[in-house]
N, C-alpha and C positions, 0 to 999 in steps of 0.2 A: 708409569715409568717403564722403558725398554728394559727386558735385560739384556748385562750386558753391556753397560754400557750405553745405552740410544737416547734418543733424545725425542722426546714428547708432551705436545699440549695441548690442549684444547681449540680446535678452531680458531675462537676468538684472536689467539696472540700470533705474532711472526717475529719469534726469534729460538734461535736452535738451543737445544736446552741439554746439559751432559748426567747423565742417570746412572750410578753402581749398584747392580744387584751384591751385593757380598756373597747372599746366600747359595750360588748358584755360580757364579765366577772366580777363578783364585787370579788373586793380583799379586806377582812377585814383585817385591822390593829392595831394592841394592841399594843402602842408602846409609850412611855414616852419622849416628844419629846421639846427639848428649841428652841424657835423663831431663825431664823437668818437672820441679816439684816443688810443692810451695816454701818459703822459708819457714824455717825452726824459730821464729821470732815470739817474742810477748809484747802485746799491742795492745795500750789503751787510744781506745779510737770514739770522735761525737762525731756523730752523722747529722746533718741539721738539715731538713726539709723546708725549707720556710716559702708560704705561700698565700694568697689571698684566698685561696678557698679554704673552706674548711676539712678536705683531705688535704690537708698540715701534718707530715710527721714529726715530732722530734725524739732521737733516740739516743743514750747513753749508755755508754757499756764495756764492760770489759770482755776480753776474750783470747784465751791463751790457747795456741796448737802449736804440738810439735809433729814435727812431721816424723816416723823413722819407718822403718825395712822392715816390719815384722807388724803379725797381726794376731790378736790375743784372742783366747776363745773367751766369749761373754756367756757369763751364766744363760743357762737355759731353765725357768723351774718350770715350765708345762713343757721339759722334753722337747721342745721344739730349740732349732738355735736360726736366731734372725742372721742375715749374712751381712753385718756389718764391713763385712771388704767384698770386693769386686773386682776380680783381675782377670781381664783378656789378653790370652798369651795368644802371640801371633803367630803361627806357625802356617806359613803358604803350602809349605811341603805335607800331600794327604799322610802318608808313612808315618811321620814323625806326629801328627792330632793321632792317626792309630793307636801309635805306643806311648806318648804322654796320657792317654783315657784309660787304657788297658793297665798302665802303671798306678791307676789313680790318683796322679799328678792331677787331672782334670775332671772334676765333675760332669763335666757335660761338655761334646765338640763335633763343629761340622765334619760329617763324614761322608762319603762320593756315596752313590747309589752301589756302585761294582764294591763298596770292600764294608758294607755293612752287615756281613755273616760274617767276618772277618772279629768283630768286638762285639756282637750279640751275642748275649750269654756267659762272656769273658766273668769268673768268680773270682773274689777274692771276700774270704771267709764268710758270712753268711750275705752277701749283697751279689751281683753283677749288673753287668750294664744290661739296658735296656733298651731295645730299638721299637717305637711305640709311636704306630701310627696315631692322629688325632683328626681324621676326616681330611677336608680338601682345603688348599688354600686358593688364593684368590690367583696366584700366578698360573700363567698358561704360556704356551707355546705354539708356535701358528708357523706357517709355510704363505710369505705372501708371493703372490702371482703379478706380475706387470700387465695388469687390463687393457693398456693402450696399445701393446703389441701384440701381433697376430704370433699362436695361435691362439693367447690369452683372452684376448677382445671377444673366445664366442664361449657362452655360457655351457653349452655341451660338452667341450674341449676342459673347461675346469671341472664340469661332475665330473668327468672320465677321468682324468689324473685325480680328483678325490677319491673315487672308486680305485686304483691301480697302486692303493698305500696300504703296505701289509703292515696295519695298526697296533695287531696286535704283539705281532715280533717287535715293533720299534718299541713298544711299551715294555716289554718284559726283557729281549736285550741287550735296549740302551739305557733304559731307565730302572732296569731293574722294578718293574711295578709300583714305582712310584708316580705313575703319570697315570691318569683314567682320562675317557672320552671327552671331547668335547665337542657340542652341537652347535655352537653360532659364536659370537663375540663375548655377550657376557654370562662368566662364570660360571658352573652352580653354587646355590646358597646367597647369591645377590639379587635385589630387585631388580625383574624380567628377566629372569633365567625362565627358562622351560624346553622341555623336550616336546610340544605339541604342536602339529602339523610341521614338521619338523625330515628332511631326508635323513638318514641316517648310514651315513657310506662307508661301509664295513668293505673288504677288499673282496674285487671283485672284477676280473682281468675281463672278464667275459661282457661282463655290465660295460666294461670300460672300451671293448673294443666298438659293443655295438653304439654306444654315444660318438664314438669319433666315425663311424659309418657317417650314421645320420646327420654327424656337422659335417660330413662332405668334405674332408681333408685328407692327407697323406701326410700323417708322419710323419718319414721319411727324407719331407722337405725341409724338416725344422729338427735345428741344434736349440738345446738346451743348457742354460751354463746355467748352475745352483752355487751362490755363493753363501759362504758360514764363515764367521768372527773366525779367525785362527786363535787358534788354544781353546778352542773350548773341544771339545774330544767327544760329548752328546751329539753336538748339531754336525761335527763332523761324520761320525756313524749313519745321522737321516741322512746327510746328503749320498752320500755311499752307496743306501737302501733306496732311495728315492731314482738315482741313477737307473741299478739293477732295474726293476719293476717297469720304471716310466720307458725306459728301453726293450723291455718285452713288447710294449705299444708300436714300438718302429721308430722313436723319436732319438736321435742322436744328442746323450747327454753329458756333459762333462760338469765335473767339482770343481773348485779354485776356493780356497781361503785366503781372506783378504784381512790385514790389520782393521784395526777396530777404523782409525781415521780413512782407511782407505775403503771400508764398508758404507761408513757413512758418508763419505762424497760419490759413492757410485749410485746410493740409492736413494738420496734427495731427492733427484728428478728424474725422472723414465728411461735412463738406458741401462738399466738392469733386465735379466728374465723371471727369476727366480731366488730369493733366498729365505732361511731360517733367522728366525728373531725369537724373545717374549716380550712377556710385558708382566709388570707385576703395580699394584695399586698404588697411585698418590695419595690416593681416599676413597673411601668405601662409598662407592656410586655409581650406577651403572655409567654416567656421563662421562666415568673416567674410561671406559672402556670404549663405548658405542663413537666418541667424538671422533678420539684419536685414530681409531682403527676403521672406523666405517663413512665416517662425514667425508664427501666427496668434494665438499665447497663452493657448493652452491651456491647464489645472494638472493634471498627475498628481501620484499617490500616490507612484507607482513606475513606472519603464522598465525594462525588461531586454532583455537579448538575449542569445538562444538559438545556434549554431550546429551543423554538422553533425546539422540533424532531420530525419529520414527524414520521407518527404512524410505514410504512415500513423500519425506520431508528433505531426503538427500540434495535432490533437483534443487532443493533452493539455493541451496550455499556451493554446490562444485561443476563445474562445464563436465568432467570426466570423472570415471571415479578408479581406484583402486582399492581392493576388499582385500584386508590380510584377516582370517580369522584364531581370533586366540581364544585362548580358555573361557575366558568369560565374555568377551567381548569382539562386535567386530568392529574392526579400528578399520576405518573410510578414506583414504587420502585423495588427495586432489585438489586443480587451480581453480581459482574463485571465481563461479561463474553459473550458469544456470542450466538445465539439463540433464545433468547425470542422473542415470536410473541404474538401478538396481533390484534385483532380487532375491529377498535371502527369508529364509526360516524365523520366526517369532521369540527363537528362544532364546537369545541374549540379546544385549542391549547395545547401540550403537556410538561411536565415539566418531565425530568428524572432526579432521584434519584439512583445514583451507590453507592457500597458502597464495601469492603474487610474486613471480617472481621480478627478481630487481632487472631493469633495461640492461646493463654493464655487469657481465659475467667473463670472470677471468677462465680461459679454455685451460682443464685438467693439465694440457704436456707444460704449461710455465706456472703451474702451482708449485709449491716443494713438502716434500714427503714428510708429514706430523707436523706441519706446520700450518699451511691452508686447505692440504689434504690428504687423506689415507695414504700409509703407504703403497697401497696398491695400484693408486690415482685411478681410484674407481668413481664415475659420478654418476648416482642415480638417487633422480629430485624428490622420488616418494620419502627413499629413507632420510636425505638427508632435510625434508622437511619435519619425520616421524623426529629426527635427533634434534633438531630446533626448539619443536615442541616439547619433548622431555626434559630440555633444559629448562623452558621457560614454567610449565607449569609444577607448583609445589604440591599438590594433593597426592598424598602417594597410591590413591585408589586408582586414579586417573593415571598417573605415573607410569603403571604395570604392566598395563595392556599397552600403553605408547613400546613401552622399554622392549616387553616379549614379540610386539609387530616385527622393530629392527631386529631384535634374535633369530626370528624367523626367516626375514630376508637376507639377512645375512650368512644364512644357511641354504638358501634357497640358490642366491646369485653368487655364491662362493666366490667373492675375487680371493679372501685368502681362505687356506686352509688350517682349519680348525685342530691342531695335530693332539693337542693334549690339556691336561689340567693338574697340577701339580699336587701331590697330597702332602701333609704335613708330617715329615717325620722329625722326631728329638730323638737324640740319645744321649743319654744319659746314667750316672748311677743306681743305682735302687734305694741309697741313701737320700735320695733330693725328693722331697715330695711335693705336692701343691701344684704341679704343673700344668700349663695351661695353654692357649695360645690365641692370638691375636693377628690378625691378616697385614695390622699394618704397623701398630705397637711391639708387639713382641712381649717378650713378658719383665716383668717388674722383679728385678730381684728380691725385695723385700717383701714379696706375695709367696715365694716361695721358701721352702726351709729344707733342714737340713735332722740329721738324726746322727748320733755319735757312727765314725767310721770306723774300721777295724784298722787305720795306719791316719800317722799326718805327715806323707810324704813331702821332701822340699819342691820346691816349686822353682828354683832357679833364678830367684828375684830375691838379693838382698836374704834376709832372713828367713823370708813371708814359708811357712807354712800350708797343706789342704787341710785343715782344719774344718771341723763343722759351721765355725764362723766364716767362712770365706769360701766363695765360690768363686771357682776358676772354669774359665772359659776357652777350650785350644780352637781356634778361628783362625779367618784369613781375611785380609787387604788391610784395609786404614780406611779412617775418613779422610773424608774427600777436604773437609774443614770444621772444626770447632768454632766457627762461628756459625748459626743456624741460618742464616740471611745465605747460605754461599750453600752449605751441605744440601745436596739433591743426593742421597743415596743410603741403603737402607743401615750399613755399621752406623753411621753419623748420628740417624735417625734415634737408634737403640740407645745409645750412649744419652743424646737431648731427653730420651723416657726415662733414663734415671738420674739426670740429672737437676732435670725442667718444669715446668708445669704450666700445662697452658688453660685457656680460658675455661675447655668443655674438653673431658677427656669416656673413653671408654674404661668400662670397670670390667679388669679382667678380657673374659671369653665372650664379652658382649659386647658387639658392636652393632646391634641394630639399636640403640640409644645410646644419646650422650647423656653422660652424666656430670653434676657441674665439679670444677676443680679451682681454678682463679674468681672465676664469675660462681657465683652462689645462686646465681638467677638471673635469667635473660626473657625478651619478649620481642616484638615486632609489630610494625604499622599491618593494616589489611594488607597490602599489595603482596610485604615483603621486602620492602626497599630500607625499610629502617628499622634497627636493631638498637636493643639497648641493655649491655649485661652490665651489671651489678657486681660491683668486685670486692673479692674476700677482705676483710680486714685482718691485722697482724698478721702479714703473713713478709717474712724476711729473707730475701737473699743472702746464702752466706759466701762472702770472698776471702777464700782460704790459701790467696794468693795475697794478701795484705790483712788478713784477720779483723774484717770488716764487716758487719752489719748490714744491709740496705732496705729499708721497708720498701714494700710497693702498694702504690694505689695507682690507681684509674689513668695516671699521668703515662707512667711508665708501659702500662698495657699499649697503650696509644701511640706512644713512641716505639713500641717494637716493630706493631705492625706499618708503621710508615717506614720505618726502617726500614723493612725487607722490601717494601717497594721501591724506597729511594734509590736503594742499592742495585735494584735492575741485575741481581745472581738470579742462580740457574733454578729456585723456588720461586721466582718473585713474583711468576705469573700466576699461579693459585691467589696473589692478592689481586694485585693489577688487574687481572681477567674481570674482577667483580665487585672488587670494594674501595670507593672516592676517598680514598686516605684523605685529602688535602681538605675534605668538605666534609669527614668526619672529625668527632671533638668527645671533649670531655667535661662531663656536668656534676655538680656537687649531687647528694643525696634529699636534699631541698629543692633545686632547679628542676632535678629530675618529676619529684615528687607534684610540683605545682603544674608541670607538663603534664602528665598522666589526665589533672584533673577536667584537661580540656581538651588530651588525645588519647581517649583508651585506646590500648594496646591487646595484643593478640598473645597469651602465652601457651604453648607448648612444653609438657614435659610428662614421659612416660605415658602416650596415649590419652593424655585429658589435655582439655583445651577451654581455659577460660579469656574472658576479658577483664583487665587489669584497670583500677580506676585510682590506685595509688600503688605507693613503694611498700608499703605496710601489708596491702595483699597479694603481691606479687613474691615477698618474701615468705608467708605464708604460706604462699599455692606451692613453693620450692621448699617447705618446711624447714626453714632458716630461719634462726635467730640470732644468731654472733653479731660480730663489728663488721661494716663495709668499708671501702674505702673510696668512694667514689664510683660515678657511671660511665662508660663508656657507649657512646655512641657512634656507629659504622652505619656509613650510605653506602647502600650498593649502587650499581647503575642500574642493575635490575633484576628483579626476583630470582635468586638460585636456589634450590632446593636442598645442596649440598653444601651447602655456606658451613652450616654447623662442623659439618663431617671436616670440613676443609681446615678449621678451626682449633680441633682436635688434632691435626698434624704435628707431630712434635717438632718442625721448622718454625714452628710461633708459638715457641716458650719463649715467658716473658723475661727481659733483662731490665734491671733498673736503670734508667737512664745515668744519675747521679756516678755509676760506677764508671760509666766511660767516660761520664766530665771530670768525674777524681785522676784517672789513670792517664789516658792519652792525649801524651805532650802537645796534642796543636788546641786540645779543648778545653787542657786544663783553667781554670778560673774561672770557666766563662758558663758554671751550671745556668747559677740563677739570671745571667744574660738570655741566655736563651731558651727559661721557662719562662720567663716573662715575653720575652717577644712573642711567643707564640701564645701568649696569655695561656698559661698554663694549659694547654692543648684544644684553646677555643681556635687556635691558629696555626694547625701543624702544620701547614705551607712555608714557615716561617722558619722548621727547625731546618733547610733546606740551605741553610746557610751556612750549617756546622757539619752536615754529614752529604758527601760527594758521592756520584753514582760509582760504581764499578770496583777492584780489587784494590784499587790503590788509595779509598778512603783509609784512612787512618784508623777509625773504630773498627774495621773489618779486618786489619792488619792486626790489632792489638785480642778482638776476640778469636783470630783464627787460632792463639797462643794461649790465652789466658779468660777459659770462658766458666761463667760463673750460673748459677741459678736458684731453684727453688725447693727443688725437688729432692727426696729421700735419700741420693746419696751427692756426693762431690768427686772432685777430678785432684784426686792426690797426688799425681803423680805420671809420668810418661814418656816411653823414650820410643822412638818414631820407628816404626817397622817392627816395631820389639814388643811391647807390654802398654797396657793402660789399666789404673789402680784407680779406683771409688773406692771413698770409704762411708761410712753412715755418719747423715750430714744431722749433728745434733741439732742444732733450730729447725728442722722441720715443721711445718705449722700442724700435719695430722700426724705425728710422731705415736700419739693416744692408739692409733693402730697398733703399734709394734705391743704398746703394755697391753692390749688386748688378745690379741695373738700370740705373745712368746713372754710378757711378763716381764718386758724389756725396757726399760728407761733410759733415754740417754743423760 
């Protein structure tokens, strides 16, 4: 995802896609808005499942909530107090998050790089706040160059203006050292990162003038215009700094801030020179970085890749060759054919990269920018062979050396420049402990706790209290939508993590495994094309918008994710790009079982890898023993490596279907119509009947309003530009956490 606003995706798909960093954009809102909150009603509600498999729920129950303005401190006996509410107070204006944090109105809030000496340190009685780096996050920021325009087109001309960026003043003050270096495309801390064989262009007028010597140009003859998002006040400063310096060289530069809409119609297609972007992760994968930002858009026939070939073995598989040499390996690229030689030293081992290209290549200037190709419209066949193959193979041994090739070259042939990489700062109280962080989750409020305050100031909502039960959050913008199928952008995101639960989620500050959350255990064919997770039993949706109950099994998992494809929003392509919704289905715990016995499967979890010959050991290898509720089965089109990662996104927490057929008027009646037509998801083509592509289905209207889930807390309450209130959603299905941790029962 751009920040920012931009719109990014993987090679595969072509359609423009709309992305809100929160964290890093203030979005003002003028907007006239009425509270919404669930009625104060007592509801005896049957929920009836009724089905030909045996994932059949049936559920009876009563359930009384009042909703009111005030939130109560819940015992704490191990001292610790769980935060049973959740309020993000919206405040776009920086000043006023200053003085609601420093009042102690808010436990924790976005604050600008320029005014965080401003509340670090701020005391009140033995606590203050705390500005507390946690390493680096996955967002960076980048300077792309227009490659198809002279001077850009010559690779001397871009070291030299990489060379002519005084780095370190832009780090310290525009970002106040919150931004550290960065060498190529992907990140540090993700697979293929590295700094080896690597330029490293630290400022340097003198380096910069003699490259523009030797490319044989004049300056002089070339105006530069650097465009930056208006309102954002960072990338306005580089452009400013980039002016100054790249004008020391002789090149006549000017700034212009352009609206977000008018950013993005200038640099779809190549008549741009120069501007500032970021980008921050849709999921944790180099793919997400390397496609969008470096794939050129090439077409092959075919990619493959070779390993352990003796260097006198190259000649058989490539006509040419190119040699990137990485840490461990040297990674060989080239078109399929016979002759290339090579020479290289004995002591790492070889990785070839063949490839054919396809007869009908569309030319860079009619591709469009994050959609067929970089925004740079840079095309060169080695890398975007290296990013074909990375996509395509899952070994992540093999992976690495693919991944750190492109980081290389991408540092190498600089179409854009590498400006930064974002560190992780919180601040917060010194009363909030347990904190953590997560590149693409954020953290769970129920992982963190709280300790008695010295005040429990109001908070300006209703009654509500800062109390140690209740963490308050002063932030900026909105989501984009409460329905998960629509939100592309990172507030939406935070909200669906404590509200949702999806199949595979990360635990905490670990994201180099998933760990299971809906699915209890998952596995796959050799290739990788078929998956099959195992889904939790008892586990209940609570709708505290009608005081309703809703199991989920295996049906509802299934219908999420065709959901988000049918719907064709601004997420939809993380499905789309990879997974045959319409020819994936849903199997009993038996179906599945008798399958196994005549297709073992491949399971993966935390580093061991066995083959599964039933459901019985499969659940075992995952040290599970509870209720399931059915399997689901997803075809990709073809092996991703990132599939899980993609999984974990909290845009596919799961909704029970039954809830949308209870609630909106055009589907009301018609549940058991259309799990039967789809034969309870042996047929999800079918549910294509009741849910319409685009904003104006009807489910998409009703959850942008009134959106329900799984997960640890619920959506209490809300008034649009203003406030959003979670409270602790008692049917939780791991609730047994909170009495472990805090001694908490709901």
């Amino acid at each position: 995802m751009s920040q920012a606003k931009t719109v990014t995706v993987p090679t595969t798909v072509t359609k423009v896609i709309t992305k809100t960093i929160t964290s890093t954009i203030v979005t003002t809102k003028t907007t006239t808005a009425t509270a919404t909150v669930p009625p104060a009603v007592t509801t005896t509600t049957t929920t009836t499942h009724t089905t030909t498999t045996p994932i059949t729920t049936t559920t009876t129950h009563t359930t009384t909530t009042t909703h009111t303005t005030t939130a109560t401190l819940t015992a704490a006996p191990y001292g610790k107090y769980l935060h049973t509410t959740v309020i993000y107070l919206i405040q776009n204006d920086a000043s006023a998050r200053v003085f609601t944090l420093k009042r102690g109105v808010a436990d924790m809030a976005v604050i600008p790089p320029d005014q965080l000496s401003a509340v670090n340190g701020t005391k009140m009685g033995n606590y203050e706040v705390k500005v507390v780096e946690r390493g680096l996050s996955f967002d960076i920021v980048y300077i792309v160059l227009n490659t198809l325009k002279p001077p850009f087109n010559n690779l001397l001309v871009r070291r030299a203006l990489a060379y002519a960026i005084p780095y370190k003043m832009i780090w310290e003050t525009v970002y106040h050292n919150t931004v550290v270096g960065l060498v190529g495309v992907i990140p540090k801390g993700m697979l293929g990162w590295t700094d080896y064989n690597v330029i490293h262009y630290t400022f340097n007028l003198t380096k910069a003038r003699e490259l523009l010597k030797k490319a044989g140009i004049n300056p002089s003859k070339y105006t530069i215009v650097i465009y930056y998002n208006q309102g954002n006040t960072a990338r306005a400063k580089v452009a400013t700094i980039l002016s100054t310096y790249w004008g020391y060289l002789g090149f006549k530069v000017m700034v212009q801030a352009l609206s977000w809409p008018q950013l993005l119609e200038k640099t779809e297609k190549p008549a741009f020179d120069v501007y500032i972007i970021g980008w921050a992760p849709d999921f944790v994968d180099p793919d997400d970085y390397a496609g969008p930002m470096m794939y050129g858009g090439t077409k092959f026939d075919f990619v493959k890749v070779y390993t352990n070939v003796a260097p006198s073995e190259v000649g058989k598989y490539l006509a040419s060759a190119r040699i990137i040499d990485t840490p461990k390996y040297y990674v060989i690229v080239g078109p399929v054919g016979t002759g290339a030689k090579v020479s290289l030293p004995k002591n790492k081992p070889i990785i070839v990269v063949q490839y054919k290209l396809a007869k009908k290549q569309i030319p860079p200037q009619n591709c469009t920018a994050f959609v067929t190709i970089n925004p740079a419209f840079y095309r060169n066949v080695t890398i975007d062979a290296l990013i074909i193959a990375g996509r395509d193979i899952t070994n992540p041994v093999i992976r690495e050396p693919i991944y750190q090739a492109v980081e290389i070259l991408s540092n190498h042939e600089i179409p854009i420049i590498w400006l930064g990489q974002y560190k992780v700062v919180q601040v917060y109280w010194s009363w909030v402990h347990g904190m953590y962080v997560n590149p693409v989750l954020g953290i769970r409020f129920d992982l963190v706790y709280e300790t008695k305050a010295p005040s429990t100031p109001a908070i300006g909502i209703g009654n509500y209290v800062n109390n140690p039960s209740t963490f308050v959050i002063s932030t900026i913008g909105w989501p984009q939508s409460f329905d998960p199928a629509k939100d592309y952008e990172t507030f939406g995101w935070q909200i669906f993590h404590q509200v949702g639960d999806t199949l595979v989620t990360y635990w905490k500050s670990d994201f180099t495994h998933v760990v299971p959350d809906l699915a209890v255990a998952w596995c796959h064919n050799k290739n990788g094309t078929i998956w099959f997770f195992v889904i939790r039993g008892g586990v209940k949706a609570y709708d505290p918008w009608h005081h309703k109950l809703y199991p989920i099994n295996a049906t509802d998992v299934l219908f999420t994710i065709w959901r988000i494809a049918r719907l064709r929003l601004d997420p939809s392509w993380m499905i789309t790009s990879f997974i045959d919704v319409n020819h994936s289905k849903v199997l009993t715990e038996q179906e599945f079982n008798q399958y196994l016995k005549t297709h073992p499967m491949i399971a993966n979890y935390m580093g061991k890898t066995i083959t599964v010959t039933s459901l019985k050991q499969l659940l075992q290898f995952f040290g599970y023993s509870g209720p399931t509720a059915g399997v689901v089965m997803l075809k990709l089109y073809k092996p991703y490596a990132a599939i899980l990662n993609i999984l974990a996104d909290p845009f596919t927490m799961i909704i029970p279907a039954k809830y949308l057929f209870d609630n909106v008027p055009q589907l009301k009646g018609k549940y058991l119509q259309a799990m039967k037509a789809a034969e309870w998801g042996k047929n999800p083509a079918a549910w294509a009947a009741y849910i319409k592509p685009g904003e104006s289905d009807p489910t998409h209207v009703f959850l942008n309003k009134y959106l329900i889930g799984t997960g640890p807390y619920y959506i209490a309450g809300y008034k649009r530009g203003s406030y959003i209130i979670l409270k602790i959603n008692p049917y939780y299905w791991n609730s047994t956490l909170w009495l472990k941790l805090y001694g908490y029962k709901p």
